[in-house]
GUDRENRO-136157 format. One record per atom (N, C-alpha, C, O): z negated, y negated, x negated. Coordinates in steps of 0.02 Angstrom, whole numbers, plus 50000, padded with zeros to 5 digits. Example, Ala and Ser with C-alpha at 12.3 -4.5 7.8 and 13.67 -1.06 7.14 Angstrom:
BEGIN
496105028449340 496105022549385 496105016549340 495775016649288 496465011249358 496435005349316 496064999849355 495984994349330 
This chain:
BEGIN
500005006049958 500005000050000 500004993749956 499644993449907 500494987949979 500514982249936 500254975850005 500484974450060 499594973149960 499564966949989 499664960349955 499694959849894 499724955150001 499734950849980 499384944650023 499434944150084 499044940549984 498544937449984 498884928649986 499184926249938 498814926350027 498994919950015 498354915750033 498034916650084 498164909449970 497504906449970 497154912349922 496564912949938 497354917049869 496894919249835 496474916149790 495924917449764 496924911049786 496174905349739 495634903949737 495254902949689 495564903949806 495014904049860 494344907849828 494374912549789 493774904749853 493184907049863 493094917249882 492794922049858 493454916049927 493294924049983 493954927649916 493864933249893 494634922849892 495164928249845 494914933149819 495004938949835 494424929949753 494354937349709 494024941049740 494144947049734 493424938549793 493014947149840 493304950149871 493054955549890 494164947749899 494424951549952 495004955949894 495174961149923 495284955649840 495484957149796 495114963749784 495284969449799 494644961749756 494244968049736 494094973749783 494234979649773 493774971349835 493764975649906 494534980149910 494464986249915 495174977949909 495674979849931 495894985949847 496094991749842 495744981349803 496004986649748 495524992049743 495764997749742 494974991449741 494504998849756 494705002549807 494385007849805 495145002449862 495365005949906 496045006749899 496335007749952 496465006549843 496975009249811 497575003149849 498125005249868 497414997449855 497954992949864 498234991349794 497914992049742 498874988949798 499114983849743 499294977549769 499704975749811 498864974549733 498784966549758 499114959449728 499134958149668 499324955849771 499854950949742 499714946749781 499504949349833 499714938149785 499434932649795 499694927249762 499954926949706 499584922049813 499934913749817 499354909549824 498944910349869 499324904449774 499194899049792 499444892549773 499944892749738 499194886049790 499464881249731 499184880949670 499594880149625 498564881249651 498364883149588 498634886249522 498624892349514 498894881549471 499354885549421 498974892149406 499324897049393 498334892849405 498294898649386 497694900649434 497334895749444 497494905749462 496954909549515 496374913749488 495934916749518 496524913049419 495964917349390 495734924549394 495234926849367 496264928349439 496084935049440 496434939349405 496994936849401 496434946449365 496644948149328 496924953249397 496654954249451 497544955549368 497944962049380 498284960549429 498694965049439 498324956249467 498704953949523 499354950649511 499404947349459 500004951249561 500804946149546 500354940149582 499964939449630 500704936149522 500054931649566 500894925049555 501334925249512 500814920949604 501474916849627 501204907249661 500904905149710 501474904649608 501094896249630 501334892149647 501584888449604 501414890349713 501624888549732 501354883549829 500784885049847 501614880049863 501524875349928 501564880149999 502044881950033 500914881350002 500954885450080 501424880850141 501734882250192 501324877150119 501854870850166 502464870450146 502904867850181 502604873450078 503214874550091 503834881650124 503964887150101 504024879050168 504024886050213 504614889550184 504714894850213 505314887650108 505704891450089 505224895650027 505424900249992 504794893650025 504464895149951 504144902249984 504224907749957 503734901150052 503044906750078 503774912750110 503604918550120 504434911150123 504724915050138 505074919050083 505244924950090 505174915450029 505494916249981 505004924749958 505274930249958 504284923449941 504014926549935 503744933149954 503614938149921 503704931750017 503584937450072 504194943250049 504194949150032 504614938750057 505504943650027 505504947949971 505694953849967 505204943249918 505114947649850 504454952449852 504524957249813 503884952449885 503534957649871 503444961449940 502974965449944 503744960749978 503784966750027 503204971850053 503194977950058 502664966550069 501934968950086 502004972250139 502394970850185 501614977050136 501274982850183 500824978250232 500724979350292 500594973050196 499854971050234 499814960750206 499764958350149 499844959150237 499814951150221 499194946850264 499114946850325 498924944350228 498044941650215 498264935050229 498834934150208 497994929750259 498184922150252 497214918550235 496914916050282 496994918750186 496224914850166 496524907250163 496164902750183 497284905450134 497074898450120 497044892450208 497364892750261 496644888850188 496384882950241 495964878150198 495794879350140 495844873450227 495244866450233 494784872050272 494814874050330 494354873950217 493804877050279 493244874150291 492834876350332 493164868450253 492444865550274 492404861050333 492654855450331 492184862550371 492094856350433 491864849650411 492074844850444 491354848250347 491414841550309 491964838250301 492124832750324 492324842950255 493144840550244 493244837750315 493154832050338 493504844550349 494054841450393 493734837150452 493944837650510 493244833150436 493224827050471 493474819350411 493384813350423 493644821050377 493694816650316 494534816750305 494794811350293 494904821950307 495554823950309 495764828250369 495994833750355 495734826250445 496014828350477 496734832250497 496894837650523 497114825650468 497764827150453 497994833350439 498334837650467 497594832450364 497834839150307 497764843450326 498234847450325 497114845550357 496934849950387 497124854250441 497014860350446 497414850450481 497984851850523 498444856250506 498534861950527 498824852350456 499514854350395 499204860650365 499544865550380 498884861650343 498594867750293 498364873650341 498444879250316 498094873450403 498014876050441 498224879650501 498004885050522 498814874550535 499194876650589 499924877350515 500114882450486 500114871850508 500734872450490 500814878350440 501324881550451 500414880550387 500444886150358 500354889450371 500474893650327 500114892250423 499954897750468 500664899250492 500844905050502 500964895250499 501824893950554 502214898450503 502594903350504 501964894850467 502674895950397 502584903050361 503004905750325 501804905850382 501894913850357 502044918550405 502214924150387 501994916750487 502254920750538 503024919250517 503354924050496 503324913450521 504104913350525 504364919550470 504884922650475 503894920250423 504294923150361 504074931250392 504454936050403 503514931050399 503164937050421 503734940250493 503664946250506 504084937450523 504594937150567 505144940650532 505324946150553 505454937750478 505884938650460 506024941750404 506614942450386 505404944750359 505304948550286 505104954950303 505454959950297 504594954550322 504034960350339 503844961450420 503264960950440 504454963150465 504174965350536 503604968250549 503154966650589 503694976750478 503164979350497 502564979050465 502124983150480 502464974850424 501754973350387 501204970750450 501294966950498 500514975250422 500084972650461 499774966450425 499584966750366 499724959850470 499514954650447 498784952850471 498614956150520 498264947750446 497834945950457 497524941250436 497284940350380 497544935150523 497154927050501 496654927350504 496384931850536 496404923750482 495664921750476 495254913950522 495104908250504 495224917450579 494704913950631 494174908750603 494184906950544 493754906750646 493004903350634 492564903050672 492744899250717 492004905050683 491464902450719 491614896550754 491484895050812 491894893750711 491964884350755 492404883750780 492634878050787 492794890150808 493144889650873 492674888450944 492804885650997 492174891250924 491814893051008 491504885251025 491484880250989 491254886751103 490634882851119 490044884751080 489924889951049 489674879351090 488824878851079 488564882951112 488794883651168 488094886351096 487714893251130 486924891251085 486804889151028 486374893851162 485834893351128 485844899251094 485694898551035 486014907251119 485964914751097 486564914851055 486964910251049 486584921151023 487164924951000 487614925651032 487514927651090 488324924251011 488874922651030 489514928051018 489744928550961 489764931851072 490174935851072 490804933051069 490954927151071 491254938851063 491904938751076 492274935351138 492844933151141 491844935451182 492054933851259 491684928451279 491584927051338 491464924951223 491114919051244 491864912351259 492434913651240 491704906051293 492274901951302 492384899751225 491944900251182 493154896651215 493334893851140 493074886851167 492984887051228 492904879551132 493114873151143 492844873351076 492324876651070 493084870651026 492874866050946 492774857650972 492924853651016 492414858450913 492064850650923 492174847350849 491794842750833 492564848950813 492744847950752 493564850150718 493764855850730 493854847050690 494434844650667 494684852750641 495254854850655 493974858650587 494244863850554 494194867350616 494694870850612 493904868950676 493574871150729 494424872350769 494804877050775 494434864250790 495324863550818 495794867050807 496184870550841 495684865250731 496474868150668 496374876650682 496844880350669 495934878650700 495854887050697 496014888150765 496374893150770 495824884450843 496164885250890 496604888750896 496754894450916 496904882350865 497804882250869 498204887150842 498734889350865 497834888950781 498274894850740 498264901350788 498714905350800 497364900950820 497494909550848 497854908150910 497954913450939 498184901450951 498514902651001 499364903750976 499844906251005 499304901450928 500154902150889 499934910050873 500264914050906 499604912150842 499504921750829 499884924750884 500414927850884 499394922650941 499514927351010 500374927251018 500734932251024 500614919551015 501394920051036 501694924050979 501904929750985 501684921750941 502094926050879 502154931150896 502714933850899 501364935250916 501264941750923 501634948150969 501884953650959 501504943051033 502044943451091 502874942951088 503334946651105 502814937251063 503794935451072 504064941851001 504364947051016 503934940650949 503984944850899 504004953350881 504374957350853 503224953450923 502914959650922 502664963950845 502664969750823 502444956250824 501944958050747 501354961550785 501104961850841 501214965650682 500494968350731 499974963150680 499814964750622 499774957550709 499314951150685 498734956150709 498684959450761 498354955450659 497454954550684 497124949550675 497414945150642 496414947950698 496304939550692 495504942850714 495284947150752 495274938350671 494454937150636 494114929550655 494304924350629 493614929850704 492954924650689 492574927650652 492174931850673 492674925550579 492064924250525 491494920150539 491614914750565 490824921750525 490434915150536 490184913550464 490494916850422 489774910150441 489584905250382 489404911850340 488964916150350 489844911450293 489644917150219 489684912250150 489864906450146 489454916350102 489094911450048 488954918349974 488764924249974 489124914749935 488904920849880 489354916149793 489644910749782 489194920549762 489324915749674 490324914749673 490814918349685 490204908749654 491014904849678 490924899649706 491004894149681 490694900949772 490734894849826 490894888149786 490884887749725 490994884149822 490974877249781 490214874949828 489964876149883 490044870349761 489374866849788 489454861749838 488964859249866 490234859449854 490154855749911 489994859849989 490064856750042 489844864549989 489594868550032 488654868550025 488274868549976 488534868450100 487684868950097 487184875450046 486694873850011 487324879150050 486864883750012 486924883949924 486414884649890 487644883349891 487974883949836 487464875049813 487214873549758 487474871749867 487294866349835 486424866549835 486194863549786 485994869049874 485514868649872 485244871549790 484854868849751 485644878149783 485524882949725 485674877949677 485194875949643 486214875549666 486314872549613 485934866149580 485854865049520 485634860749654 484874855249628 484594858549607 484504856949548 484254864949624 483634867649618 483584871249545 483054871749514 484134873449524 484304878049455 484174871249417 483654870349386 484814865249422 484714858849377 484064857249364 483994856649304 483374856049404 482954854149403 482434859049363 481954856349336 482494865949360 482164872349343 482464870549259 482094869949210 483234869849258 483304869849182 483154862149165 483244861549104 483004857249189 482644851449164 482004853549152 481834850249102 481574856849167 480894856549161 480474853749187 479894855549181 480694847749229 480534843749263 480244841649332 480304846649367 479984836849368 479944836849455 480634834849465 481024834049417 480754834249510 481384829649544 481604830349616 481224832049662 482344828749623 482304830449693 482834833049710 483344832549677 482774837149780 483454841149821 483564837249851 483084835549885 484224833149861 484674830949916 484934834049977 485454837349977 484434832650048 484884837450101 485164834050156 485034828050162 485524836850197 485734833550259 485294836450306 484714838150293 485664837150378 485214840250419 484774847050407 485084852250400 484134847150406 484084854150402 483634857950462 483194862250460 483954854150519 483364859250575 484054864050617 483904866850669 484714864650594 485124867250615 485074874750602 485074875050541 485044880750625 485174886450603 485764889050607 486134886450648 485964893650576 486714896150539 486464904850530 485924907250513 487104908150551 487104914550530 487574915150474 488184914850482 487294915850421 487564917850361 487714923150326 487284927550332 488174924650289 488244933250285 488554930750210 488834925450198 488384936750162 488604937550088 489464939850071 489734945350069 489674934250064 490454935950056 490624943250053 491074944950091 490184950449993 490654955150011 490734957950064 491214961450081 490134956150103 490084959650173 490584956950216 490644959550271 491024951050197 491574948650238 492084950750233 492454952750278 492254950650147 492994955950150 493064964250135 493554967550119 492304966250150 492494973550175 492534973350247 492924977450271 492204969350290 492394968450361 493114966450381 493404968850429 493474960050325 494234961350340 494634965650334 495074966550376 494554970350262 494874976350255 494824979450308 495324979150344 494184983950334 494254988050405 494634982650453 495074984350492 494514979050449 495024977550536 495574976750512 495944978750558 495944975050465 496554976550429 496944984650435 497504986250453 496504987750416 496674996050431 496474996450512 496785000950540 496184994150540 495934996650602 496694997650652 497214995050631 496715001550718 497315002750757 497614996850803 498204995250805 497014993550845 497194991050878 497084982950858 496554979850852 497864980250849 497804972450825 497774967350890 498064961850889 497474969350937 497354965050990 496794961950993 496674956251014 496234968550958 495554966650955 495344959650913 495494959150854 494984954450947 494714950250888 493924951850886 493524953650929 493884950450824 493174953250797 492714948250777 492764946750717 492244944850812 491634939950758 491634947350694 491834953150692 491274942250649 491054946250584 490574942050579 490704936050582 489714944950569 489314939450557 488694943350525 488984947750494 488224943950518 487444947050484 487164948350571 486804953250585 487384943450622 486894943850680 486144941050670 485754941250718 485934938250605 485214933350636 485404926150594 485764925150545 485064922250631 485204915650616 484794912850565 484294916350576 484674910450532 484004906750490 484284899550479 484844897050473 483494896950480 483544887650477 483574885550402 483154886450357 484184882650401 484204876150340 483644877550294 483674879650237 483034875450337 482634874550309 482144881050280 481704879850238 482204885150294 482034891550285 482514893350226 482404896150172 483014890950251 483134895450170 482944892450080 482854895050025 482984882650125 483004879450069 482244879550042 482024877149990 481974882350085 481114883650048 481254889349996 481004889149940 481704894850018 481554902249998 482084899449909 481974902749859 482384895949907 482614892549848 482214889049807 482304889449746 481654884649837 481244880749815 480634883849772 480334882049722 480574891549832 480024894349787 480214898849714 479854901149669 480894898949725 481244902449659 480844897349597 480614899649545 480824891049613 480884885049549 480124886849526 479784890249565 479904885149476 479364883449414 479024874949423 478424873549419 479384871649431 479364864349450 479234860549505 479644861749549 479024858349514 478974854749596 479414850349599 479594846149559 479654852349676 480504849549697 480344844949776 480084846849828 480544839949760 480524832949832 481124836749854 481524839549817 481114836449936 481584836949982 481644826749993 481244822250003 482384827449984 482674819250027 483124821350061 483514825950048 483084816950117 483484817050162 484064810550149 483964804550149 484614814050139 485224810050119 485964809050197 486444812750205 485794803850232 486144802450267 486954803850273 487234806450321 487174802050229 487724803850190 488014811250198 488584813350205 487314814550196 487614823550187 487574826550288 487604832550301 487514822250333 487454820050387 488274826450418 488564828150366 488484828250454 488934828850499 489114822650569 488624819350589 489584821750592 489434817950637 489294820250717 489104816650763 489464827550719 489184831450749 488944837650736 489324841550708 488424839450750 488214847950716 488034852550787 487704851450838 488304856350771 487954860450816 487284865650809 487254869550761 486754865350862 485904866250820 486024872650803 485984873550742 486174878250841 486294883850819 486784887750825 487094888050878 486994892450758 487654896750769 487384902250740 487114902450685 487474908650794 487394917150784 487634920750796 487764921750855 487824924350751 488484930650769 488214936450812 487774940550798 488564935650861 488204943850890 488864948150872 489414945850887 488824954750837 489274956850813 489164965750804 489154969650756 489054966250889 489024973350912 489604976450902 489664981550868 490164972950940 490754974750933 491174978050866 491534982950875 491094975150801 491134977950745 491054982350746 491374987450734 490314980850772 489904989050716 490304995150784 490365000850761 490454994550830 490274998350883 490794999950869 490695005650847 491534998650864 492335000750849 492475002250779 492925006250768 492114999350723 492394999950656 492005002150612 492175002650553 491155004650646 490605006150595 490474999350544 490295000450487 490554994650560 490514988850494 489574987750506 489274986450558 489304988650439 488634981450451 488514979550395 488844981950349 488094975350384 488044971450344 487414975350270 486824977250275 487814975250218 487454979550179 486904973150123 486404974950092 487134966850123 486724962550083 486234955350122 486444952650174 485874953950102 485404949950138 485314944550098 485174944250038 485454938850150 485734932550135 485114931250088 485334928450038 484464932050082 483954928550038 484294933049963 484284930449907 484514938249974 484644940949891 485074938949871 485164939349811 485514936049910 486134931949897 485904924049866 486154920549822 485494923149896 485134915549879 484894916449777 485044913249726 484524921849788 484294922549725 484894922949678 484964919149630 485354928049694 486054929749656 486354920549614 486524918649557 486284917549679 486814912749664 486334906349622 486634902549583 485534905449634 485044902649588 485274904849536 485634900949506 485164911449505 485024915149447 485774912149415 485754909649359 486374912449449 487094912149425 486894905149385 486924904149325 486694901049434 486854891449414 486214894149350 486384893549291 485754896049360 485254894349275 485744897049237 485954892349204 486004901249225 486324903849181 486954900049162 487074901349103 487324896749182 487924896649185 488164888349204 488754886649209 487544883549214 487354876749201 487174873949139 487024868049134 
């Protein structure tokens, strides 16, 4: 089986890479990034927006199985770059069905959803809960899974399609909440020093899950039969901001000020997001094998080392 990975640059690239080559894929991947940093892969650099280039490609490696990770995935961002976000999101999404149309009929393909498609929910949030986004990356993911469905239909690709909810593990960029908490808190541990963590909101809770547990959950629904199914992928419990940013705090040697930085603000948040994610486990056997606090430690321990 040959996949191919477009957005392997990405954060989730090298874990979904590895996941797929331990299960005897050969793996090949696009991004704009002159270079992606992963070893053993055709790796090809180039403008998901550009739609002769993502077709061009599809042509030459003749995937079994085609992955789409790249997006604006931060909802920070894409209130800051709407636009782009848009473009990177719907429009490249367009431009790998068109090719995916016309290269690879029968490759099984697979987008990548969001949590911030749905409504606000006080409980855990299924599959069959209503969509409305309240945010620009939230929108941009809409749209793609209603362009999926047509493609899917008029075409008769076999698309599968994923709500991921908030995952986190060594990579991330620190403009993300947890990558950044780890990383004050390491700075301050290798100062020796007091000082302080910069946070935004933190009475919001988030279900968070450890990146590998995300792209062994895409692999199975990738192999799985039926591409109609959409799947949350999530841990299923929620924890507060603030809960975790203690369980970081007590990692430190030093005494660490919490500030509250306006700035790191959303202009809307929603208080809580939780994966209920029976459905997985119940059709594909998936659960979650790592726990977001060991993940916390993982990614502390990474920044002392490596700061």
């Amino acid at each position: 089986m040959k996949a191919l990975i477009f957005g392997i640059g990405g954060f989730v690239g090298k874990y979904l890479t590895d996941e797929l080559a331990a299960h005897g894929y050969e793996v090949a991947g696009s991004d704009i990034v002159p270079y992606c940093g992963i070893h053993n892969v055709d790796y090809y650099e180039g403008d998901l927006l550009n739609a002769d280039f993502v077709a061009d490609i599809v042509s030459k490696v003749k995937p079994d199985a085609i992955i789409n990770l790249a997006a604006v995935s931060s909802v920070g961002a894409s209130w800051k770059i709407p636009q782009t976000t848009m473009q990177v999101n719907v429009v490249g999404a367009l431009n790998i069905l068109e090719a995916a149309g016309k290269h690879a009929r029968n490759a099984k393909i697979l987008f990548i959803g969001s949590s911030e498609e749905y409504c606000a929910k006080d409980g855990s949030i299924n599959e069959n809960d209503p969509i409305s986004a309240n945010n620009p990356y939230g929108i941009s993911k809409v749209a793609q899974e209603q362009f999926v469905e047509c493609y899917r239909q008029r075409f008769g690709l076999k698309i599968h399609y994923v709500r991921p909810f908030n995952h986190t593990g060594i990579g991330q960029k620190d403009s993300f909440v947890l990558p950044s908490f780890c990383k004050q808190a390491a700075g301050l541990e290798l100062a020796g020093e007091p000082g302080e963590i910069r946070v935004g909101n933190l009475t919001a809770k988030r279900d968070f899950s450890d990146v590998r547990d995300i792209a062994r959950a895409y692999r199975m629904i990738l192999e799985s039969d039926d591409d109609r199914v959409i799947f949350n992928v999530g841990s299923g419990e929620a924890h507060g901001l603030d809960e975790m940013l203690n369980y970081i705090v007590s990692l430190c040697t030093v005494d660490v000020k919490v500030v509250v930085d306006s700035e790191r603000y959303r202009p809307i948040d929603t208080p809580i997001v939780q994966c209920d994610n029976t459905l997985i486990k119940e059709k594909l056997g998936w659960e979650p094998e790592y726990s977001i606090f060991d993940t916390l430690k993982e990614m502390y321990e990474y920044y002392l080392k490596n700061e």
